[in-house]
C-alpha positions in Angstrom: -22.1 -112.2 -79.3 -24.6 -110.8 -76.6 -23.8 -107.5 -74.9 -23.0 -109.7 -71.7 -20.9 -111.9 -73.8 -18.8 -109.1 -74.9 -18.6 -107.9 -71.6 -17.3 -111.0 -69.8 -14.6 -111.2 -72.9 -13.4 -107.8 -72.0 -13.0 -108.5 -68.5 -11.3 -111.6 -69.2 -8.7 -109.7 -71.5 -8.1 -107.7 -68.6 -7.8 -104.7 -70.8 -9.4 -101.3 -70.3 -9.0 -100.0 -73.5 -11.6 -101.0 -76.2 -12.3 -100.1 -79.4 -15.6 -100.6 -81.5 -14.6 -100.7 -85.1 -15.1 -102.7 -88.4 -17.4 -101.8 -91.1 -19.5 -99.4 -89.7 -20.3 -99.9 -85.8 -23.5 -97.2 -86.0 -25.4 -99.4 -88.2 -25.4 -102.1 -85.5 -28.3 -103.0 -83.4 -28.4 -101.6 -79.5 -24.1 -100.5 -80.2 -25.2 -97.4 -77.9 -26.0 -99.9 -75.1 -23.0 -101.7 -75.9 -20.7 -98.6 -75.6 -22.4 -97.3 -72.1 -21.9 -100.9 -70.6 -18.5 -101.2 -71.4 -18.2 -97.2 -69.7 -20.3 -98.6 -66.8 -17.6 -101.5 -66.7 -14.6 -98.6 -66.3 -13.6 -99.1 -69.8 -11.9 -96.4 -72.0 -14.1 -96.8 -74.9 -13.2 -95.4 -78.6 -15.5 -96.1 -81.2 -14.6 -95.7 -85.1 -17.3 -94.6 -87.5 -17.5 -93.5 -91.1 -19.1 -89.9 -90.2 -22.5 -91.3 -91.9 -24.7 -92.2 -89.9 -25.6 -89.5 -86.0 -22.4 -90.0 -84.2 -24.8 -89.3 -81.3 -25.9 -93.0 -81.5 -22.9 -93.9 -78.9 -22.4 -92.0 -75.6 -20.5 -88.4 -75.7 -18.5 -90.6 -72.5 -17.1 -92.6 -75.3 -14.2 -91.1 -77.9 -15.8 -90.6 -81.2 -13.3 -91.0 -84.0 -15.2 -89.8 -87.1 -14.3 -90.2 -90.5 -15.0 -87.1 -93.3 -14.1 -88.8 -96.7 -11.9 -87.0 -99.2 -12.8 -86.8 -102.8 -10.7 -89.6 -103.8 -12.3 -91.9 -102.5 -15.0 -91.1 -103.9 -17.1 -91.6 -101.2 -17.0 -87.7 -100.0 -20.8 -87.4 -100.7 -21.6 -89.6 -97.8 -20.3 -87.0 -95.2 -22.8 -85.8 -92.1 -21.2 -82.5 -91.9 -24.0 -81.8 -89.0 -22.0 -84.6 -86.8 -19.2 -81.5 -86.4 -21.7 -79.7 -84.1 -22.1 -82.8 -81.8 -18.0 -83.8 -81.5 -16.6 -83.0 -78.0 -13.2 -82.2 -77.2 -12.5 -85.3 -76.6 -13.6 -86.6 -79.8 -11.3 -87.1 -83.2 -11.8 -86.5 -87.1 -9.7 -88.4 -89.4 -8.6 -87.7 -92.6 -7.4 -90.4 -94.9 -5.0 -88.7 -97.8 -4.6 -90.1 -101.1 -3.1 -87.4 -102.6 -2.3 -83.0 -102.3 -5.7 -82.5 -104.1 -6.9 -84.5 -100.9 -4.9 -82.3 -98.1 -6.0 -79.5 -99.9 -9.8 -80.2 -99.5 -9.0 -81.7 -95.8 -7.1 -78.3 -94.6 -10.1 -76.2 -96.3 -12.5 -78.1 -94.2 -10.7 -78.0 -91.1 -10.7 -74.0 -91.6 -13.8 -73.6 -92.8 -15.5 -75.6 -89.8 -12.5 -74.5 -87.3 -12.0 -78.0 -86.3 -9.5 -77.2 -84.4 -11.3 -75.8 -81.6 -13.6 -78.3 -82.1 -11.8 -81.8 -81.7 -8.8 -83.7 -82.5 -7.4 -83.9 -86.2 -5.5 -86.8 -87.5 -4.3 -87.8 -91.0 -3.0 -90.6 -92.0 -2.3 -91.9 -96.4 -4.2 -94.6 -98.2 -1.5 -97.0 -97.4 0.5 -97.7 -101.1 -0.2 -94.6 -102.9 0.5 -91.0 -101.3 4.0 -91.0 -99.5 4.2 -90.4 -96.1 6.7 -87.9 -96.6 5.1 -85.8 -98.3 2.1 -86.0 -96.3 3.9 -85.0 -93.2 5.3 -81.9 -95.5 2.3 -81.0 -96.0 0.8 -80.6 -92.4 3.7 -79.2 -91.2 3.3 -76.2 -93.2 -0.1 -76.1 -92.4 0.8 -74.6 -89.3 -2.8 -76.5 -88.3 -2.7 -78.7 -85.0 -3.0 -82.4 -87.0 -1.3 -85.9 -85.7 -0.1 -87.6 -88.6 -1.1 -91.7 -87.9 0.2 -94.7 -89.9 -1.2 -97.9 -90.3 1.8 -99.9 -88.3 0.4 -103.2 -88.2 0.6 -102.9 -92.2 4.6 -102.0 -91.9 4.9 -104.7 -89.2 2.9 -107.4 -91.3 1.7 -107.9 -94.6 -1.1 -105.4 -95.7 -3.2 -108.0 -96.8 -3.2 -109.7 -93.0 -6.3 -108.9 -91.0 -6.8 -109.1 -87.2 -3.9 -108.2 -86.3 
């Protein structure tokens, strides 16, 4: 779909809350005009991104909601740790816990780079293997300022449904 394609959608959905999301929006082509037009439209605009690739690709207008990947998934070497200088208040890291060896890391990193002065913190499990409960223990004695998510649309439907 074109920009302008997009845009018309939106307007037709008659919503003013969008999301950019799915695989990794900062590797597509001319998503920085994309964001700023849905702004210049009156959009709130959030845009999800593995915490890879310069956040600084979208408008600081938009709500950055960047990734920094734990160990276990294995993908923890991928992290842009310079994409902490650039988040705004405004702006969100997430956490995704597989297990207290994961926390652990995540509350280390969060001290160590006083994220929160910096932005928004939320956690949520990889869905299936680390218990919610415990997770939730675990940041409340913390004593640091995190929102615990869930992936609801996996409790409401099947996990293995997509678009909803």
């Amino acid at each position: 779909m074109s920009i302008s394609e997009i845009l018309k959608k939106v307007k037709e959905l008659d919503c003013q809350l969008v999301e950019v999301t799915g695989g990794e929006p900062l590797a597509q082509e001319n998503v920085g005009l994309l964001v700023q037009a849905l702004i210049d439209q009156g959009n709130k605009v959030l845009v999800e991104t593995g915490g890879h690739m310069d956040i600084d690709l979208v408008p600081k207008a938009s709500i950055r909601i960047m990734d920094i990947k734990c160990p276990a998934s294995k993908m923890a070497h991928k992290n842009d740790y310079k994409n902490i200088d650039k988040l705004t208040s405004q702006d969100e890291i997430k956490f995704v816990i597989q297990n207290k060896e994961d926390f652990l890391w995540a509350e280390k990193i969060i001290r160590e780079y006083k994220l929160e002065t910096k932005c928004n913190l939320i956690m949520s499990t990889v869905f299936g293997i680390m218990n919610r409960q415990e997770l939730a223990e675990l940041i409340l004695g913390s004593g640091l300022k995190i929102r615990m998510q869930i992936q609801l649309h996996k409790l409401i439907w099947s996990e293995d449904i997509k678009g909803v």
